[in-house]
C-alpha positions as CSV (number, residue, x, y, z in Angstrom):
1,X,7.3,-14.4,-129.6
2,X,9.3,-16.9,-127.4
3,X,12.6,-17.6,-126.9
4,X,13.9,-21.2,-127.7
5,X,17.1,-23.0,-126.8
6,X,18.6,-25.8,-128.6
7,X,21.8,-27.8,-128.6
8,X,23.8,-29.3,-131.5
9,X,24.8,-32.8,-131.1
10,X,27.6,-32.4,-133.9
11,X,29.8,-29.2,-131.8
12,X,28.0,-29.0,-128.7
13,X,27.1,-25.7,-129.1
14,X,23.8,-24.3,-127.2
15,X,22.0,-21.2,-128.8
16,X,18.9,-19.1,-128.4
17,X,16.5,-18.4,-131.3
18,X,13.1,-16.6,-131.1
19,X,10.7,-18.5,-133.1
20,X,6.7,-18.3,-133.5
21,X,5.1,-21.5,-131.6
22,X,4.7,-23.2,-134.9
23,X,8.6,-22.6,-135.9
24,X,9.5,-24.3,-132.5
25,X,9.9,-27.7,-133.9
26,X,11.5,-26.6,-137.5
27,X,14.6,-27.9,-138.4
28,X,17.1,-25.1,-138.1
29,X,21.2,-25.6,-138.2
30,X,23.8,-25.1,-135.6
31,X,24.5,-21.1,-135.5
32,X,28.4,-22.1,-134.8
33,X,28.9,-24.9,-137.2
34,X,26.2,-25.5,-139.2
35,X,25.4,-28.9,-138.5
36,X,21.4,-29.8,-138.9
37,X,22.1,-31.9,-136.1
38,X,20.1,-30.1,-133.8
39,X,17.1,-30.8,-130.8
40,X,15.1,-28.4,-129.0
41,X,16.2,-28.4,-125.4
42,X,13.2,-28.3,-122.6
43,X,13.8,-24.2,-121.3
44,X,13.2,-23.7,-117.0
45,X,11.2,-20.9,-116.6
46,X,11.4,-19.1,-113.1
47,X,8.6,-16.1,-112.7
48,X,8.7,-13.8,-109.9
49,X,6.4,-11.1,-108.5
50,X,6.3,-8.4,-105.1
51,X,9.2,-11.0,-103.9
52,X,7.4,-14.1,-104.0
53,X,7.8,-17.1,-106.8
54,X,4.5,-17.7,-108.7
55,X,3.0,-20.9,-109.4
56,X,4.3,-22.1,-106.3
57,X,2.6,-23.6,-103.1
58,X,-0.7,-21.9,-102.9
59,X,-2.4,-22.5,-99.5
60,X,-5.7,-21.1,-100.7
61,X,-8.5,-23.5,-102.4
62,X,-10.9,-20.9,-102.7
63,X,-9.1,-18.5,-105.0
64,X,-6.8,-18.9,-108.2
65,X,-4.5,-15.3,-106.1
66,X,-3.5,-17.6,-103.3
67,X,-4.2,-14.2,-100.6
68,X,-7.6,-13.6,-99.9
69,X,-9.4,-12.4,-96.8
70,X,-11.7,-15.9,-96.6
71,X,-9.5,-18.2,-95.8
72,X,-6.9,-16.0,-94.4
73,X,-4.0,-17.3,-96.3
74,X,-1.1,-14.8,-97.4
């Protein structure tokens, strides 16, 4: 289940909850003050693998790894 973030407009509050895809949208209240006054804020996700970032600049059209022996791109 994913992790969603959300602000209140009413305290300025920001605060986690882990919803269901289909929850991510429902109206919830502010955890500190209650207010319904609240948005879904737009989360930055930053993966990383061996050292390297993924979904970066892959230098390989051939294959979806971005290290293959073809083109020789690492």
């Amino acid at each position: 289940m994913p992790i969603y973030e959300y602000h209140c407009k009413e305290c300025g509050k920001k605060f986690e909850l882990l919803r269901t895809f289909l929850q991510a949208d429902v109206q919830t209240q502010c955890q500190a003050c209650g207010s319904n006054e609240v948005k879904r804020m737009i989360s930055v996700v930053n993966a990383f693998s061996a050292g390297s970032s993924l979904g970066g600049n892959n230098q390989c059209g051939s294959c979806a790894s971005g290290n293959c022996s073809s083109c020789g791109s690492n």
